[in-house]
N, C-alpha and C positions, 0 to 999 in steps of 0.2 A: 504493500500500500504506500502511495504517495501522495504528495499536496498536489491537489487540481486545481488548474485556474477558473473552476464555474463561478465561484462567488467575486473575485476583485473583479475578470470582466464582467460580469452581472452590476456590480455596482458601478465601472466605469461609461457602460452603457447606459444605466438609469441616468446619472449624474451628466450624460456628454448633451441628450437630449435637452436638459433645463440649460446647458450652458449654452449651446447654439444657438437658441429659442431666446436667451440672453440678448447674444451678439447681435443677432438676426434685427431685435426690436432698438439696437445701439445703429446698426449699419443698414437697412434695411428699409428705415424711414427716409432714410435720405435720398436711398434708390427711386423706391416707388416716387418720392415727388419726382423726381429729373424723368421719369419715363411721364408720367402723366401732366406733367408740366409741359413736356415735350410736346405731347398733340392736341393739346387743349391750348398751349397757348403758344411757345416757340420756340428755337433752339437755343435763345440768346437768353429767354427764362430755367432753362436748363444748365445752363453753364454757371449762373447766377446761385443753383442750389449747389453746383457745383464748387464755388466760393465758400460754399459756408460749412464745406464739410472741417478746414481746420476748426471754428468753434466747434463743433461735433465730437471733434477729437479731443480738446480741450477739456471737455466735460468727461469724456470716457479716461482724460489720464487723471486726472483727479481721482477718481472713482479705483481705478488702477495702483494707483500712491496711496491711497489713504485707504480704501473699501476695500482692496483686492488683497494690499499685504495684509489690513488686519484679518481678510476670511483665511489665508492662508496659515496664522496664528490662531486665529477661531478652531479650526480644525485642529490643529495643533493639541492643541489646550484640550478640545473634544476628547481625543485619542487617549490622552493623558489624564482624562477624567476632572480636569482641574478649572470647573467651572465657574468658578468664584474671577479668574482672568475672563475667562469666556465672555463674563456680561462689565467687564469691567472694559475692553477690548471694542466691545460692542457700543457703551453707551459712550466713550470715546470719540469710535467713529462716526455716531450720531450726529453729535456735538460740532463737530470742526468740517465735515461734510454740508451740515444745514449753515452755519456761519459763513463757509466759503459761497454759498449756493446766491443765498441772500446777496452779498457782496457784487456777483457777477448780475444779478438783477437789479440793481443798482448801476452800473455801468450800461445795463441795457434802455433802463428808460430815460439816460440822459445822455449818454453815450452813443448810441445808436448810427448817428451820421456819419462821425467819429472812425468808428470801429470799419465804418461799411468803403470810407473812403482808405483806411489804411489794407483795408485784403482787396480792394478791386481799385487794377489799374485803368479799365476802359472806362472811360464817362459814358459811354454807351450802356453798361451792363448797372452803371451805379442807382439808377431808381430801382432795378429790381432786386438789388441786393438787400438796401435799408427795408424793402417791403419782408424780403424773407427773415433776414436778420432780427427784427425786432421781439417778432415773437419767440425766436430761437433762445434770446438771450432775457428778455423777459422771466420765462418761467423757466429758470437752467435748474431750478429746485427738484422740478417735474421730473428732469430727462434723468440729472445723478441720484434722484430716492427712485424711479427706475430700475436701475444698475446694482444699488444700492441692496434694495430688497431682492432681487431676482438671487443674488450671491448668497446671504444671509438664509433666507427661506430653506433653499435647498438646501443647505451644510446641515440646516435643521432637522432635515428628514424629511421633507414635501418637496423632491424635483417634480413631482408632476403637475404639483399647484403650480409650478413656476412656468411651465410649458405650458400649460392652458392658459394661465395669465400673458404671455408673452404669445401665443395664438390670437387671440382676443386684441390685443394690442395690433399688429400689424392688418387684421380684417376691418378694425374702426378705422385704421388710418387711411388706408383702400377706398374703403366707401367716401370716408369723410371728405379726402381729398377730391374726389367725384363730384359729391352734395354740393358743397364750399366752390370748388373752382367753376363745377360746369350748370348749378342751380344758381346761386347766388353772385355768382361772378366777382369772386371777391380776388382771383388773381392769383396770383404767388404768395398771396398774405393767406390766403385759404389755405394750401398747403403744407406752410410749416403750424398754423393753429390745427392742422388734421391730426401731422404729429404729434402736436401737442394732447389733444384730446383724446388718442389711443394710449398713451403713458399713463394718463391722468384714470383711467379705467381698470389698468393694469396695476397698477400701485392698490385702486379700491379692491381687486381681487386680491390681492397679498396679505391688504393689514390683516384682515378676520384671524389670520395665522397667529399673529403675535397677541391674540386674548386669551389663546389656549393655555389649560394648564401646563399641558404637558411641555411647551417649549422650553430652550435649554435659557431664553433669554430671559434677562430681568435689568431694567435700569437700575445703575448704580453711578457714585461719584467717578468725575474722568477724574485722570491718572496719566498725564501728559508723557510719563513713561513710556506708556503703552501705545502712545501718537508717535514718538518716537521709532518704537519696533516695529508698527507696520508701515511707517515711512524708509525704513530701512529693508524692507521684506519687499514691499512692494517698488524701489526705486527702480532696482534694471526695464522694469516692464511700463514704470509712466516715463523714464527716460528714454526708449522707445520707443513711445505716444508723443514725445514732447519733439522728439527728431522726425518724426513723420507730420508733426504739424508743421516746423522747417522749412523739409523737403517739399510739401503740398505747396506752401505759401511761395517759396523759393521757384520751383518748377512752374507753378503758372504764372508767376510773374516774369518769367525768361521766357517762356512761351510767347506771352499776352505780347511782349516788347521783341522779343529778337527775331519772331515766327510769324505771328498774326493770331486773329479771332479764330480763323475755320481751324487753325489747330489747335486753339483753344480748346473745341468743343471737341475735337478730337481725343484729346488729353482726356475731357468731362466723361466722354463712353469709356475709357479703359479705368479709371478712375472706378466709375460704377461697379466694373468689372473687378477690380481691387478688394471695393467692398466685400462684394459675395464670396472673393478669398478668405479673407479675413475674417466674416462666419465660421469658418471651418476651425480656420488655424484658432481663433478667440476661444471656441468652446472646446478644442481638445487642447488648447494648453490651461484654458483657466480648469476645465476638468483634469488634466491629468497635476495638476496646482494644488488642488484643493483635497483632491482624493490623495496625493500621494502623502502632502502636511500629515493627515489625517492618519496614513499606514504607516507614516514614521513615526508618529506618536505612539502608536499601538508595537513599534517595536517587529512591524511585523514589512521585512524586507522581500521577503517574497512576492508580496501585494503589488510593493512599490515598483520593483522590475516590470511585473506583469503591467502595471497601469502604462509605465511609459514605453513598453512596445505594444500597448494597443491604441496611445498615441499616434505615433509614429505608423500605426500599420492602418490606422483609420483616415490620416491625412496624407498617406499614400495613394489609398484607394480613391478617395473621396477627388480630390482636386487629381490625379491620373483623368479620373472619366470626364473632370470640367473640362479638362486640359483638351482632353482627343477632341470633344464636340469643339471647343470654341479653335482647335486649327483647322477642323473640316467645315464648320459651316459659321462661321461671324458673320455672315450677313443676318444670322437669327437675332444678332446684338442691333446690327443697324437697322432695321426694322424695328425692332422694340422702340427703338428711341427716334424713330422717323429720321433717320440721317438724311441730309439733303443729297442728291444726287451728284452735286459736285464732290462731294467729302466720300463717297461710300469706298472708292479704292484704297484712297489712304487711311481711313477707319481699319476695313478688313486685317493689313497688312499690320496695322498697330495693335491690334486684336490677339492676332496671329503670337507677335512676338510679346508680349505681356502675358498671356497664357503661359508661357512656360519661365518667363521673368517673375514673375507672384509665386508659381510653385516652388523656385527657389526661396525666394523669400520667406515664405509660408515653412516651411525645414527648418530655416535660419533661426528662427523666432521658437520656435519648438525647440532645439536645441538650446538655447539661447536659456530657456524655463528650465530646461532637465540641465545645466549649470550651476544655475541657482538653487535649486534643489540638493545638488552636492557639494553647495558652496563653494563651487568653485567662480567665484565672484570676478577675479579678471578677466577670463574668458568670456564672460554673460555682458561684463560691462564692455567689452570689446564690441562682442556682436550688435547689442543695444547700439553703442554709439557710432560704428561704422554703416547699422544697417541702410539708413536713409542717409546721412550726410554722405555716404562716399557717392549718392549720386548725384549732389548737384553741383559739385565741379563738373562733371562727367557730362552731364546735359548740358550746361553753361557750353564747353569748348565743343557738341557738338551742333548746336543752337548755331554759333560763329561761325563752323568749317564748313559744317552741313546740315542746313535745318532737315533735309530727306530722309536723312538715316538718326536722325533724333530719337526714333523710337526706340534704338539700341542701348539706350545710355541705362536704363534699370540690369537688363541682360549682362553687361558688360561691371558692370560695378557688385552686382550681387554674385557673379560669376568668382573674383577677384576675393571675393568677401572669404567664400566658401572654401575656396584651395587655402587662406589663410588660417581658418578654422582647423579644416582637414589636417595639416601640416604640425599644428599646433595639439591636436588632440591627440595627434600619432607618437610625437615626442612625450606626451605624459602618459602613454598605455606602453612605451618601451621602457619606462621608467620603475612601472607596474605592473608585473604580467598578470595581477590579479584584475584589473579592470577592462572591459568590453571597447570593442574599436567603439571611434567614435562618440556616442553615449557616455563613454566612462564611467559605466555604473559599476559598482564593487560586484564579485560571483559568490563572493563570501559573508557570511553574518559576523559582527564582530562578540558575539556572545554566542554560548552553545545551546542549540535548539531546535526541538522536537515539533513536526508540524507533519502533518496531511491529513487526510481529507477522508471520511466514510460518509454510506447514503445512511439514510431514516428507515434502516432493520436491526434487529437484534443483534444478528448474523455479523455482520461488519462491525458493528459496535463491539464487539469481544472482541476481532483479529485486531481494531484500533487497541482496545484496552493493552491486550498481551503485547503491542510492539511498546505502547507505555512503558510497561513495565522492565522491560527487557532494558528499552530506554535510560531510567530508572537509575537501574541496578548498576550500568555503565559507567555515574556518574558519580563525584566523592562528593557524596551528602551521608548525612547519620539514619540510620533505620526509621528513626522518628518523624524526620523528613519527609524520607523516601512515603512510607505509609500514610503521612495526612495529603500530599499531591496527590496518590491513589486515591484515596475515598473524596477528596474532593475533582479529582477529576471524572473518575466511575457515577457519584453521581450528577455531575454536571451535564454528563454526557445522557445518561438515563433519560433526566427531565426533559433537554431536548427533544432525544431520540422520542419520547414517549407523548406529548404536550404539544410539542412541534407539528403544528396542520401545513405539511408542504404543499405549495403551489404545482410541482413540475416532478417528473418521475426523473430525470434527470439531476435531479437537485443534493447537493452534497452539503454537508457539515462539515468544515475547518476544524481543526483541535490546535493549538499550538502552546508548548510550552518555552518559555527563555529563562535560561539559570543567569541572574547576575546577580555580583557580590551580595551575600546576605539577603537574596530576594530570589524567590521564585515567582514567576508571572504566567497564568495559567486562562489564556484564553477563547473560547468559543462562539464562533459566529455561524447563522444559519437563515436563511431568506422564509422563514417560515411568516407564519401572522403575527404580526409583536407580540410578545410574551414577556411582561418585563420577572424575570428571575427574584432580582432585589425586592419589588414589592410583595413577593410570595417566600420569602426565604422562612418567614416565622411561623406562617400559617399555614406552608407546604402549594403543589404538591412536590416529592421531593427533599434533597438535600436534610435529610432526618437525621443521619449521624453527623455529616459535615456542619453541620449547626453548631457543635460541641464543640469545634476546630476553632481558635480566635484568625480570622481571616478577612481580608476586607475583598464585599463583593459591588461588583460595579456593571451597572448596565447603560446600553445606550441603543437606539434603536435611529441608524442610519445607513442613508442609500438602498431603504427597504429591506435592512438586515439587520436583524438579534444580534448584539456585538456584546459578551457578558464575558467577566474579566474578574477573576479571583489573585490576590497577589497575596503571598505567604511567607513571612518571615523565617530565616532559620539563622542558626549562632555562627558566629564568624568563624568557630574552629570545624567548621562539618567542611 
């Protein structure tokens, strides 16, 4: 018997779903306006939403700095059972999230002209920018308690509240943008208030979440500390958002000036295209982020491996198949967005080569997370900051030489990125033969530990028990030891095995134990119907001898899995 990976990708799978669904309602609003602004109103109104994707991003790196490191400490804290940070981390984030929010809506309702004359160079494009802009930055509260809650919710144990909330979000903003632009004729100003009113619906589907008893949250005093660590947890990945707002800003202002308008909008469709990358790439790195926080807290490295090759092997597949469609048919892109007939060649052609320019990209940035994860922090902060800066020298001198071949400049600069990376990861796996190319994840646990996997029979549950034991007896602990791990492992596993209503005949039970100094940590996870252990420990069913045993038990019911965790003391000389 071995450890299976049904359960970590079972929970990378629940969890990948709210994070796309996430991204989607961050990246996605922006889309739908520039297609539906497009034929309702014009090309020159599409480029103009096209402008305002850096505040967009501004608001998502916020969210990223301050919301993203603390969920990745959230979890954290989760794994580790040490909830008292958990709501302390939370009400933190609260805090300095709603104060920045405010701030920028404040700049919006005086600021507005301001703002719209510094991101757009054409006086052509400039009324329709202040019309989108305003309401953009108006309600910037709306967009980051969005983000905000979508992150939170799910670490909670509701990814699927967060997916139907973030469904519901982009269908009101659909319509709305429709009502508004093509009822009411309110213009471009219709479409970013669409946005606005499908956030604002999405947020109402969330709170109900946080009245529960059962949540892990609770308002507590902030703790500036703890703004601290997840400004520090989350830096590589808003320094990343803060160089691709840059790069945005930088790129169409070289465009706008050294090219013209019609490649303006050129830019605006690959741009879009970008977006719908970065769907992919957002939800399996803030998934494989938050789930991994989460299995390194729990000590449990096996998890973690699994999570980040099913990362890696889902943003393979996924952008693979965008990849093929958008080099065989982009004219499916230039229709969507009614290219004018003049532009449609050089759209295609721009199409073409950003397709596999983002897939780069989209690697880079996933790497970039499973870095930071292994703290190895110079590498992460390398890729962060080379990822967008190294293309706008790159565009700039092709802008000058040759605005035709412009659209080479992402290709050529993320190509350059990647052999650096490559070269760089290979020097510290020769250094290490215990760590994996590239990834450089460790193949070894740094403590000694018992782990796999039986289904929900009798049958299995004895061949786990006896490799237990066998386990056990391997290890220099004292009899007294050895025998209360046994009884409270036998019956942890019983209660499972016995109380456990599994969903799937497929479905397996985790056991894992990890010896560290003076601690044994003995934990069980299983996808059955919640079943909290802890609140049954006194009144059964169940754990009838192990009761006797002084031992702390801990449950938690996340990513739609029983995660129940007995840790047990033994004397330093065993």
């Amino acid at each position: 018997m071995e450890r299976q990976k049904y359960l970590s990708t079972r929970a990378f799978k629940v969890f990948l779903g709210a994070s796309i669904l996430t991204a989607l309602s961050a990246m996605l609003g922006n889309v739908v306006d520039g297609i539906i602004v497009s034929h309702l109103i014009d090309y020159n109104a599409m480029s103009a939403t096209s402008l305002s994707k850096p505040i967009i991003q501004i608001y998502y790196t916020l969210f990223q700095l301050i919301g993203l490191g603390g969920n990745v400490l959230i979890a954290k804290a989760m794994g580790g059972n040490d909830f008292e940070k958990v709501n302390r981390l939370f009400s933190t984030n609260i805090m300095v999230l709603g104060a920045l929010s405010v701030l920028i809506t404040f700049v919006g309702l005086f600021f507005t002209d301001e703002v719209a004359s510094l991101m757009c160079g054409s006086a052509e494009l400039h009324g329709y920018v202040v019309d989108y802009f305003a309401p953009t930055l108006i309600f910037a509260p709306v967009f980051i308690a969005t983000y905000f809650l979508g992150g939170t919710t799910a670490i909670d144990g509701s990814p699927k509240l967060v997916s139907v909330a973030m469904i519901v979000d982009n269908v009101v903003n659909l319509l709305m943008d429709v009502v508004l632009i093509a009822v009411f004729d309110m213009g471009i100003m219709g479409s970013a208030i669409a946005t606005v009113i499908g956030h604002v619906v999405a947020c109402a589907i969330m709170l109900p979440h946080y009245r529960k008893s059962n949540t892990c949250y609770r308002l507590r005093i902030c703790r500036w500390a703890h703004l601290g660590e997840s400004c520090s947890t989350g830096a590589p990945f808003a320094l990343a958002s803060i160089f691709m707002t840059l790069y945005l800003y930088a790129s169409q202002f070289i465009i706008s000036t050294n090219v013209g308008t019609g490649a303006l909008y050129v830019f605006s469709v690959v741009l879009n295209i970008m977006m719908i990358y970065n769907m992919f790439v957002s939800g399996a790195c803030s998934t494989m982020q938050q789930l991994a926080a989460l299995q390194l807290g729990l000590n449990d490295f096996f998890g973690h491996r699994n999570t980040v090759s099913a990362a890696f092997r889902f943003l393979n597949i996924s952008l693979g198949v965008a990849c093929v469609v958008l080099l065989c048919c982009p004219q499916l892109i230039t229709r969507m967005f009614d290219c004018p007939d003049s532009l449609i060649g050089e759209c295609c052609d721009a199409i073409r080569i950003y397709s596999v320019a983002f897939w780069l990209f989209c690697l880079l940035y996933l790497l970039m997370v499973n870095y930071k994860l292994l703290q190895r922090s110079a590498l992460a902060n390398f890729i962060s900051f080379s990822l967008n800066l190294s293309v706008i020298p790159v565009i700039w001198i092709l802008s000058v030489v040759s605005p035709d071949i412009i659209w080479w400049s992402n290709m050529i600069a993320y190509a350059l990125v990647m052999l650096v990376v490559m070269v760089t990861a290979e020097a510290a796996r020769r250094k290490n033969k215990e760590l994996s190319p590239l990834t450089l994840l460790p193949k070894s646990t740094p403590f000694p530990t018992f782990e796999l996997s039986f289904k929900y029979s009798i049958e299995d549950m004895g061949k786990c028990f006896n490799e237990i034991s066998l386990w056990l007896k391997e290890q220099s602990l004292d009899d007294d030891t050895v025998f209360k791990v046994r009884v409270i492992a036998e019956e942890l596993m019983s209660n499972v095995a016995e109380h456990g209503k599994v969903k799937s005949r497929k479905a397996f039970i985790d056991i894992r134990i990890i010896l560290q100094p003076q601690k044994v940590i003995l934990s069980i996870a299983d996808d059955s119907v919640p079943f909290d252990t802890v609140a049954n420990k006194r009144k059964g069913p169940g754990l009838k001898v192990a009761n006797t045993i002084p031992y702390r038990l801990d449950y938690k019911h996340q990513f739609e899995q029983n995660i129940t965790t007995a840790t047990l003391l033994y004397p330093a000389t065993s």
